[in-house]
C-alpha positions, 0 to 999 in steps of 0.5 A, a space after each residue: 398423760 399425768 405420770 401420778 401423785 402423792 398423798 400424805 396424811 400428817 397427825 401434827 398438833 392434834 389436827 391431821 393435815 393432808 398433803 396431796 401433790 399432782 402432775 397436771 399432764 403434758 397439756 398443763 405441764 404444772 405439778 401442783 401441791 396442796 395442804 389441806 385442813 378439815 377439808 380447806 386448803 390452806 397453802 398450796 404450790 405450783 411449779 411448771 416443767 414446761 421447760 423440761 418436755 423437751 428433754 428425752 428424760 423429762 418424765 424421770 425429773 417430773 417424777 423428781 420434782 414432784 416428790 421434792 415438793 412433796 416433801 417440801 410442803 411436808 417440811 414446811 409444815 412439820 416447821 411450823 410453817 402453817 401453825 404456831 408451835 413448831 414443838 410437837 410429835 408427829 406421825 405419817 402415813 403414806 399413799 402413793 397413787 
């Protein structure tokens, strides 16, 4: 069972960037997160919770997780992480699946 994801497109420096995160389910426990540009990614992070399927409120931390490294990559990237001019204005629009 996946729990959902999340989808952000970011106007930054005159590219529009996309962010998308996903839980990859309780056979692969692994929320992973992808930055693409013009359709290429071009960073990505993965993050197992295997750890946490134990746990009776497992679902409620996969969701944490998962908007945290959402967000994460968002940050990275408005930091100039991925470009070379931290400087410029942004604007985001948000979808949550």
């Amino acid at each position: 069972m996946k729990l959902f994801g999340f989808n952000t497109n970011i106007t930054y420096k005159g590219n529009i960037y996309h962010i998308q995160t996903e839980d990859n389910g309780i056979n692969n426990p692994v929320i992973t997160t992808f930055l693409y540009l013009k359709g290429t990614i071009i960073a990505s992070e993965k993050t197992s919770y295997a750890d946490m399927l134990n746990d009776p409120d497992y679902k409620e931390k996969v969701r944490k997780l998962l908007k945290e490294q959402h967000k994460g990559m968002i940050k990275e990237l408005l930091d100039g992480t991925y470009t070379e001019d931290k400087t410029e204005e942004t604007k985001t629009e948000d979808a949550h699946q």
